[in-house]
Steps between C-alpha positions, in 0.01 A plus 500: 500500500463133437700278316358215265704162480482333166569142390664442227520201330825327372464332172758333343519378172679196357495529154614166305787512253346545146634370193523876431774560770689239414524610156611847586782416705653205213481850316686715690805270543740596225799248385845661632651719292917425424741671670846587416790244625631693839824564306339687253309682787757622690820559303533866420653709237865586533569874630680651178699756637670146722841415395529209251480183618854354492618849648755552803434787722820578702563759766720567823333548825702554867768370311343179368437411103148428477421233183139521366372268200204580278285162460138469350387448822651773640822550737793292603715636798727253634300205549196702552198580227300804507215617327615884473803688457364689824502157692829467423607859588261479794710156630855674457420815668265401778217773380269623229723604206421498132679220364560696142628787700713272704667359245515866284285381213297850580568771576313584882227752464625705725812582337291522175294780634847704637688501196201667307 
């Protein structure tokens, strides 16, 4: 069996910018469209089942009165702002807890379920 060697022949082709081109690409660029101050972007609705702003949340815990105020931007503990109830609840305790639970706004689930 033999094998045949070909040549081939590398071609390239420059092709000069045409007035065409140039007119395509002056078409394709589009003027920026407005965006939204990043305010307005990122500020989200208010939960509605949150206490009203203005509010004081108070409970005991291992013997200590815990003092939590309502704000528009959330929650004041101490000295401390948080952006959930369950931050707040998750900072006293030292693990995951529902912060409505925590401070008996609801009723757990749990207990829910057994007393049907």
């Amino acid at each position: 069996m033999s094998t045949k060697k070909t040549a081939t022949k590398k071609t390239t082709s420059k092709k000069a910018p045409t007035s065409k081109s140039k007119n395509v690409s002056a078409k394709r660029k589009k003027p920026a469209a407005k965006r939204p101050a990043p305010a307005e972007a990122t500020a989200r609705p208010r939960d509605p089942n949150a206490p009203a702003i203005g509010t004081t949340l108070k409970r005991s815990f291992k013997g200590q009165d815990i003092m939590v105020k309502v704000t528009a931007d959330g929650f004041v503990f101490g000295e401390l702002a948080f952006s959930s109830l369950s931050a707040v609840a998750r900072h006293i305790t030292g693990y995951m807890v529902s912060g409505p639970v925590f401070f008996k706004l609801v009723e757990p689930k749990r207990a829910a379920k057994a007393a049907k």
